[in-house]
C-alpha positions in Angstrom: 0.0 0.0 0.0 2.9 2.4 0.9 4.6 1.6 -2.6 1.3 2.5 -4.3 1.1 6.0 -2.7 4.4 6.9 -3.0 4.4 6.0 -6.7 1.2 7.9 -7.0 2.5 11.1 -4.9 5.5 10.9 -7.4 3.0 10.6 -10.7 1.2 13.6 -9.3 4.1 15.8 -9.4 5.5 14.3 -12.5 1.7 15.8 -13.8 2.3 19.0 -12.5 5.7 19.7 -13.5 4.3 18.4 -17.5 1.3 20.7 -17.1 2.8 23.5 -16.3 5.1 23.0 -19.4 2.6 22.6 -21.7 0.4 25.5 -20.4 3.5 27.7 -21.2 3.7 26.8 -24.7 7.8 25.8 -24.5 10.7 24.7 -22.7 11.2 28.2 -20.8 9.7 28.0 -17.4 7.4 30.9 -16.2 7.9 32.5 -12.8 5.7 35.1 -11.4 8.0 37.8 -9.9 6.6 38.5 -6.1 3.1 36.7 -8.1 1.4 38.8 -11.0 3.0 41.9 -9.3 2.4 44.0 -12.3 -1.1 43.5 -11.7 -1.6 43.2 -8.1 0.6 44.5 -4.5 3.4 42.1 -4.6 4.2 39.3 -2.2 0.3 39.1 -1.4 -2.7 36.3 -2.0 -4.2 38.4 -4.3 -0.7 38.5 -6.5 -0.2 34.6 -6.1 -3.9 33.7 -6.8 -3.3 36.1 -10.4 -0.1 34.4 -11.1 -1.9 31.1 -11.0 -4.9 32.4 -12.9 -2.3 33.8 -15.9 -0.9 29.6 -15.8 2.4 31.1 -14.6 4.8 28.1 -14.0 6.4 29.2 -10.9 5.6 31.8 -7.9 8.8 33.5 -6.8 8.6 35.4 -3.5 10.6 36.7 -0.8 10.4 35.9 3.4 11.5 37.4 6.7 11.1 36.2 10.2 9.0 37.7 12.6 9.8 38.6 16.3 8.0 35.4 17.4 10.2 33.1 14.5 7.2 33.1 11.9 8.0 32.7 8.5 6.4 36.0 6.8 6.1 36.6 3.3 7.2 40.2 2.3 10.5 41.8 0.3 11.7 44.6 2.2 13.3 44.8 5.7 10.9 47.2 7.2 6.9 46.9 6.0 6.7 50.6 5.9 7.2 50.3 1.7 4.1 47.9 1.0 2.0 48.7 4.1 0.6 51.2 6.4 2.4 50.1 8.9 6.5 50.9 9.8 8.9 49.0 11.5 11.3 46.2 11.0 9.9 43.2 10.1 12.3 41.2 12.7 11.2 43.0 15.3 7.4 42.7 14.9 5.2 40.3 15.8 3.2 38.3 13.7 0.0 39.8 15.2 1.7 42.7 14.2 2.5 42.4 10.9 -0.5 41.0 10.1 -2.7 44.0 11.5 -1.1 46.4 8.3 -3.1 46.7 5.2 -0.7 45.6 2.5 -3.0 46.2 -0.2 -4.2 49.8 -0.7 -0.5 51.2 -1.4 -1.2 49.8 -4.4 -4.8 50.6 -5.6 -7.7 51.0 -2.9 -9.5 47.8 -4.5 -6.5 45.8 -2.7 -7.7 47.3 0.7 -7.6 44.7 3.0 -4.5 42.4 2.2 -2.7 40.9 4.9 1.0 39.8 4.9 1.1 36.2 4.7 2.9 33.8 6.5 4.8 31.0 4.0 2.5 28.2 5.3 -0.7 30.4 4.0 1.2 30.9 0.7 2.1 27.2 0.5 -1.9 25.9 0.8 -3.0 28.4 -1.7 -0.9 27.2 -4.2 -0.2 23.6 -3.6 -0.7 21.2 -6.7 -1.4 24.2 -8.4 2.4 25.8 -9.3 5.5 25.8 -8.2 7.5 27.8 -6.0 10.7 29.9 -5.3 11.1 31.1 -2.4 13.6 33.7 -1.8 15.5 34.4 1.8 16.0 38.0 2.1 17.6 37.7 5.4 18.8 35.6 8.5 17.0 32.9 10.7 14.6 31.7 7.9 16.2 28.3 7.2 14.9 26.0 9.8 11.7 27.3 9.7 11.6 27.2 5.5 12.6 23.3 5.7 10.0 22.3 8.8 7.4 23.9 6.7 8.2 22.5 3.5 8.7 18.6 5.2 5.2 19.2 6.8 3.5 20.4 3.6 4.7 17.7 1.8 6.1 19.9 -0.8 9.9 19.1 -1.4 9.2 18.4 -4.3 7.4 21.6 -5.7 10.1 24.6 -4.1 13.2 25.9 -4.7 15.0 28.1 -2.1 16.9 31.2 -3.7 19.3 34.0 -1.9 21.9 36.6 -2.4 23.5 35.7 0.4 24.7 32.8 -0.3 25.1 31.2 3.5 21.5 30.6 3.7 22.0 28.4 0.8 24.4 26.2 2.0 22.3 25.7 5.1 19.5 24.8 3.4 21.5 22.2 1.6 23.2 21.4 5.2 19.8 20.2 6.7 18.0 18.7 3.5 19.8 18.0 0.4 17.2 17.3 -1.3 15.9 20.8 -1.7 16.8 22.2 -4.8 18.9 26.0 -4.7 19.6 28.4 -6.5 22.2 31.0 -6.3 21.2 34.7 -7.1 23.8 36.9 -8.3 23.7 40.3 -9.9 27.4 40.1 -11.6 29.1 38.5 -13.0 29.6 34.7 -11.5 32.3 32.1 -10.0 30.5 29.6 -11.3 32.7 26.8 -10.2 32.2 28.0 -6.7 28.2 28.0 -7.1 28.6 24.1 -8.0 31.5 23.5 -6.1 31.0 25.3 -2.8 27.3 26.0 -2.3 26.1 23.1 -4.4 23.0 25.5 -6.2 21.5 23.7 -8.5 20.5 26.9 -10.7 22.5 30.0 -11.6 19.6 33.0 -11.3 21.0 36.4 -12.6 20.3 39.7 -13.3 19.2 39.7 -17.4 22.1 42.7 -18.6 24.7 40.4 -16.5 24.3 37.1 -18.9 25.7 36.0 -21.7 26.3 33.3 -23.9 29.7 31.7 -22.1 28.0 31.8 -19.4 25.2 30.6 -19.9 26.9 27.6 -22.3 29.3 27.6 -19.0 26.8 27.5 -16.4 24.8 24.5 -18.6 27.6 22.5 -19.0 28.3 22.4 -15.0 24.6 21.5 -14.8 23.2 24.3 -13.6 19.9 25.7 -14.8 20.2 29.3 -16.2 17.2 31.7 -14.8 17.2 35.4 -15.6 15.5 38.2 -13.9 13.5 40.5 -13.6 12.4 40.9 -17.1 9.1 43.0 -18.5 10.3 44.7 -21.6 9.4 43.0 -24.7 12.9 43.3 -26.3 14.5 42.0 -23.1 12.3 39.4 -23.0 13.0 37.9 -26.7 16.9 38.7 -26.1 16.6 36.3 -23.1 14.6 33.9 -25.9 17.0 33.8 -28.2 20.3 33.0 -25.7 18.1 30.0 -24.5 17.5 30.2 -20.7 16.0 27.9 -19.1 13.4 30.4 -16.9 12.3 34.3 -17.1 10.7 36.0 -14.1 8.8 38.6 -14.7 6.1 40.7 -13.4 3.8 40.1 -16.5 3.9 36.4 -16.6 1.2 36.5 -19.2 2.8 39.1 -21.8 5.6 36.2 -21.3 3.4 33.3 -22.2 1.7 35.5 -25.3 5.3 36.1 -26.6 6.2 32.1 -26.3 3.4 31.1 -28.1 3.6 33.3 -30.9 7.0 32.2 -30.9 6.1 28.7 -30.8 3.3 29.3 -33.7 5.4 30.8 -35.7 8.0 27.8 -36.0 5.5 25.5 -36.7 4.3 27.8 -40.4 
């Protein structure tokens, strides 16, 4: 019986992963930069649920840890950017946090959105899309793998940072979790492999090229490139032949794939 469920649970991802591919027209993987942040306040339900609705293939987003060691989804340091609220994230509670509107700043019809904690985040989009989930700062790496061994969602996540320390935590207590190294420069790209054992390379679009990108691929890392919204950009990154684009407008993304897609097969 155990056998059969495990070898269903691994079908069902298998399913997802080939879904999502299909429902972006091509080999290059979709990610939803902070969710369909062009559309909605960034790093909120209402962002996620629209990156999900647009058939984005992955959710990328960014966590802190709360004064009481929750794992909060939000970008900055301090909430006063994308809230009503000011402060430094670290040293607010949950309770806290989650009192500020983190909607309105946007547009008033987002009145009302909450930061979200990573396990809320994770049952929205479950079986639905995947997800990278970025460490902005220190004391998120327990907390990151508990939640992800009690979801049940290894399988689905990647963990991405600057700093590169988290990464090799992450790897430290599960190696299973996949990582990827985010890097604004130029890279040591034996060092990523070697030394922090990423399994992706994701950098800044102006920084790539085609060494390394040819470079990074034949070490066996993926190549991911962000954050990308203007068309020209967007087909440059095309042509080179990355493996992922995030993006703000997952959906202008998917439009210019399949055109791209339809016009090979004329």
């Amino acid at each position: 019986m155990r056998k059969i469920f495990i070898l269903l649970n691994v079908t069902l991802i298998f399913l997802l992963f080939v879904s999502i591919g299909l429902a972006q027209g091509g080999e290059i993987m979709v990610t939803a930069h902070r969710g369909a942040s062009g559309y909605c306040p960034e790093n909120t339900l209402s962002s996620f649920k629209k990156a999900i609705e647009l058939k984005a293939g992955i959710i990328e987003l960014d966590v802190h840890r709360s004064l009481d060691g929750e794992i909060v989804v939000i970008h900055d340091d301090k909430v006063d950017r994308t809230t009503n609220g000011k402060g430094k994230v670290k040293e607010l509670t949950l309770k806290e946090l989650q009192s500020y509107d983190a909607g309105a700043w946007f547009a008033p019809e987002f009145k009302g959105e909450h930061i979200p904690t990573l396990r809320e985040v994770i049952k929205l989009i479950k079986g639905k899309i995947l997800l990278n989930i970025e460490i902005k700062a220190e004391g998120c790496e327990e907390g990151i793998v508990k939640i992800v061994k009690e979801e049940k969602i290894i399988d689905q996540i990647i963990v991405s940072s600057f700093h590169h320390q988290f990464l090799k935590k992450i790897k430290k207590i599960n190696p299973q979790i996949k990582t990827a190294a985010l890097v604004t420069y130029s890279p040591d790209l034996k060092s990523i492999v070697e030394d922090i054992k990423a399994d992706a390379l994701n950098i800044r679009w102006e920084f790539l090229n085609e060494s390394i990108l040819k470079k990074a691929h034949q070490l066996g890392l993926e190549v991911n490139v962000w954050t990308v919204n203007d068309k020209e950009a967007l087909e440059k990154m095309i042509e080179l032949g990355v493996d992922g684009i995030i993006t703000n407008y997952p959906d202008k993304l998917l439009e210019l794939l399949a055109q791209k897609t339809q016009s090979k097969e004329l």
